[in-house]
N, C-alpha and C positions, 0 to 999 in steps of 0.2 A: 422022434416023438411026433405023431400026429396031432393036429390042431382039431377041434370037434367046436363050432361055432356055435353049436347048441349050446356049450356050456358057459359063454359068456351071459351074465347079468348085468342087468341096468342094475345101476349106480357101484360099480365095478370102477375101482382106478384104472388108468392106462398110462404105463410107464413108457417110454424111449428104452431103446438097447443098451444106453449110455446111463440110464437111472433117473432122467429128468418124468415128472409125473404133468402128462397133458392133460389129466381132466378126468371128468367119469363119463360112462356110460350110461348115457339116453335110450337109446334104441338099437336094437339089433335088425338089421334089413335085409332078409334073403332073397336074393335076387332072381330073376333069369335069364338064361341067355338071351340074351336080343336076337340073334341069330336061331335059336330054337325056344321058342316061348315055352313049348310044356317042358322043357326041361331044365331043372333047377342045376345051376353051376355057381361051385363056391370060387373064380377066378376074379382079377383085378376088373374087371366088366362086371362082375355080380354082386355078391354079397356084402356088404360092410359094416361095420360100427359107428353109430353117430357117436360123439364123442365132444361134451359139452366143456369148453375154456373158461375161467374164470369164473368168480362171486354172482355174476349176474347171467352166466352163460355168454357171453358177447362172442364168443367164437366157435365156431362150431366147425370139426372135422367129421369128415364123411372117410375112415380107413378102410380099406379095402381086406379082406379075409387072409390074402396071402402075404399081409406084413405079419401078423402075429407071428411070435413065434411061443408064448408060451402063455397057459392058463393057469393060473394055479391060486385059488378061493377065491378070494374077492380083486385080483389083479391082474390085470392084461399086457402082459408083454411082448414089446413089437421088434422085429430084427431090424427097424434101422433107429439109429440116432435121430436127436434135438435138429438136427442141422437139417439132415434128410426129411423127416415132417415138415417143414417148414417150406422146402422148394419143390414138393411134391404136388403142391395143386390141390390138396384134397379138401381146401375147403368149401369149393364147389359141390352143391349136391348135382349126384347123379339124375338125369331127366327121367330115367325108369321110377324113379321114388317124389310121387303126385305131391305135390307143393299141400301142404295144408295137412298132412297126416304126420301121424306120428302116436 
């Protein structure tokens, strides 16, 4: 089953593979390649989900397109586990997404 990133919405849950619930959906950010500017790529370089932690938002993940692995209403599920979000780094934004938007 294909992923269509279009169909992600803000304030969308986003689960772990394992069923733990990260947070919701902020913003959707379609990227481009860095290597070719006019061309739009949905890979771990491009596209992602801001994806807001906690009551007050205190953490914020930047998911990259090619975790999801499923959409389905109002829920976002990723193919990896709790553990794997965690040592993946993503809570760095990407420098292609200008500080101060959103």
């Amino acid at each position: 089953m294909e992923v269509n990133l279009g169909d992600v919405r803000k304030g969308s849950e986003v689960h772990s593979s394992d069923g733990t619930k990260l947070g919701k959906v902020a913003e959707v950010w379609f990227g481009t390649d860095p290597a070719h500017s006019t061309e739009r790529c949905d890979e771990d370089l491009c596209s992602r989900i801001e994806v807001h932690q906690g009551l007050l938002h205190k953490t914020v993940l930047y998911i990259p397109y090619n975790a999801i692995a499923q959409i389905s209403g109002n829920t976002v599920t990723l193919n990896v586990d709790e553990a794997a979000v965690c040592s993946k780094g993503w809570t760095h934004r990407p420098a292609w997404i200008a500080q101060g938007v959103a």
